[in-house]
C-alpha positions in Angstrom: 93.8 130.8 114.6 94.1 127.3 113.4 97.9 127.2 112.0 98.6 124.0 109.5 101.9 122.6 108.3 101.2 120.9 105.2 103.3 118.6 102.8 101.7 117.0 99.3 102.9 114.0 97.5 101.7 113.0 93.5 101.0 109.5 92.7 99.4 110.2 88.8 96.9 112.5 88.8 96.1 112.1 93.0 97.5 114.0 95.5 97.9 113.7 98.9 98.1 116.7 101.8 99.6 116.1 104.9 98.9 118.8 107.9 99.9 119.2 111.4 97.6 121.4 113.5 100.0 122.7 115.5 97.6 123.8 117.9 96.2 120.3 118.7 99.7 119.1 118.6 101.1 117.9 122.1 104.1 117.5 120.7 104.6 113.9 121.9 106.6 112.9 119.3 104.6 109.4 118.8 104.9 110.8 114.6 108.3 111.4 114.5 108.8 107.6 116.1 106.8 105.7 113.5 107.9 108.5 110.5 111.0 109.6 111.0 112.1 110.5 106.8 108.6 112.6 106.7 108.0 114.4 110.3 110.3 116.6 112.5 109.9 118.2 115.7 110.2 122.2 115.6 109.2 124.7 118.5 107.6 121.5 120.3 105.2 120.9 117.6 105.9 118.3 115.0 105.6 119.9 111.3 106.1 117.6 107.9 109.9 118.2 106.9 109.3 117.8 103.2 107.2 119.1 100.1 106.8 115.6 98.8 106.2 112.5 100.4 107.9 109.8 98.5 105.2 107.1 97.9 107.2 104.7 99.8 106.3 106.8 103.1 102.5 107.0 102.3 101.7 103.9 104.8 103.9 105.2 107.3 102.3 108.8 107.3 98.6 106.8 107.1 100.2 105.2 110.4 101.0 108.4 111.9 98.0 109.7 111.6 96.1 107.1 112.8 98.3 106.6 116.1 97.6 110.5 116.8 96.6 110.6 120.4 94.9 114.3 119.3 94.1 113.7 115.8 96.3 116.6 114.7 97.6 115.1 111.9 95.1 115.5 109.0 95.3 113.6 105.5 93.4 114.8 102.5 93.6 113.1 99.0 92.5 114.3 95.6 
């Protein structure tokens, strides 16, 4: 079983989900580093610590995910 943290943000009528598999996660933190105000370590997995991402932190959570060593993090817009 694949288990998913997931956080949205709203910018008009698009949407944005942010997930953490948190079985691909390694926990190695490299997330939390470059986006501190949207990701959080918990039980050695990192996991988004808010509902909405600010649009302010949409770059940085692009950045995250791109810098993934396991491509855990997973963005999906509407």
């Amino acid at each position: 079983m694949c288990l998913f943290s997931e956080i949205e943000s709203q910018k008009g009528d698009r949407f944005m989900r942010v997930k953490v598999d948190r079985d691909a996660c390694t926990g190695c933190e490299l997330c939390v580093d470059t986006c501190p105000d949207v990701f959080e370590m918990y039980e050695d997995v990192s996991r988004p610590k808010m509902k909405v991402i600010p649009e302010e932190h949409e770059d940085c959570v692009r950045e995250a995910a791109e810098g993934c060593p396991v491509e855990a993090i997973i963005i999906e817009e509407d």
